[in-house]
N, C-alpha and C positions, 0 to 999 in steps of 0.2 A: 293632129286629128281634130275636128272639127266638132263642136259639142251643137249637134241638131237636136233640138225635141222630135219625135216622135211623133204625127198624128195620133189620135186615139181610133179604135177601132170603130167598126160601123155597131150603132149600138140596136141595131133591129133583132129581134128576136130570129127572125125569118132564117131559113137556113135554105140556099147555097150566097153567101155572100159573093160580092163582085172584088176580082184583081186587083180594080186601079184602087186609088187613094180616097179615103173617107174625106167627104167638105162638111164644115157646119149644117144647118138647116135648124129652124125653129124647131125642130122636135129633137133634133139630136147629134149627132154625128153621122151620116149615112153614106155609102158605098150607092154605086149607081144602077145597083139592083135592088137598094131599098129608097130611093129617094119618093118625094111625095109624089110625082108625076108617075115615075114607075109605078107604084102599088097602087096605081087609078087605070092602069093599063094604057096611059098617053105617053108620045114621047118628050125628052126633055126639052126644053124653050130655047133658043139659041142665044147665047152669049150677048149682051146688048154694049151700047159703044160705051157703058161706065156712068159717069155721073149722072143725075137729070140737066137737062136741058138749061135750066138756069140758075144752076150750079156751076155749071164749066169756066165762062171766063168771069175773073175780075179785075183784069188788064182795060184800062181805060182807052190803051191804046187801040184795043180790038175792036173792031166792031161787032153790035147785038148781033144772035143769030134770027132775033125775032124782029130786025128791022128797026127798034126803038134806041135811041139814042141812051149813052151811061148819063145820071145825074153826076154834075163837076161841083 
């Protein structure tokens, strides 16, 4: 058997919490019926590709994605 933690609960006071799995958020733990978009009545922002933009490579062999050559 496998020793997983546990997510913690959604810590919103609000009551009927949501199924899926509670994610962090700067206020707390939250279920996606208490997240901050939810409780402003927008919906939530789509998934983005991950790192910012010039963050992703530091392979000299890649080329920039903004055109600009790596310093050697």
């Amino acid at each position: 058997m496998r020793n997983r933690r546990r997510p913690p609960p959604c810590s919103s006071l609000g009551l009927p919490h949501g199924l899926m799995r509670a994610r962090p958020y700067v206020l707390g733990w939250r279920c996606e019926l208490h997240t901050p978009a939810a409780e402003k009545g927008r919906p939530e922002s789509p998934p983005g590709p991950g790192w910012p933009i010039h963050r992703q490579q530091l392979d000299p062999e890649t080329p920039s994605p903004d055109g600009q050559e790596m310093p050697s």
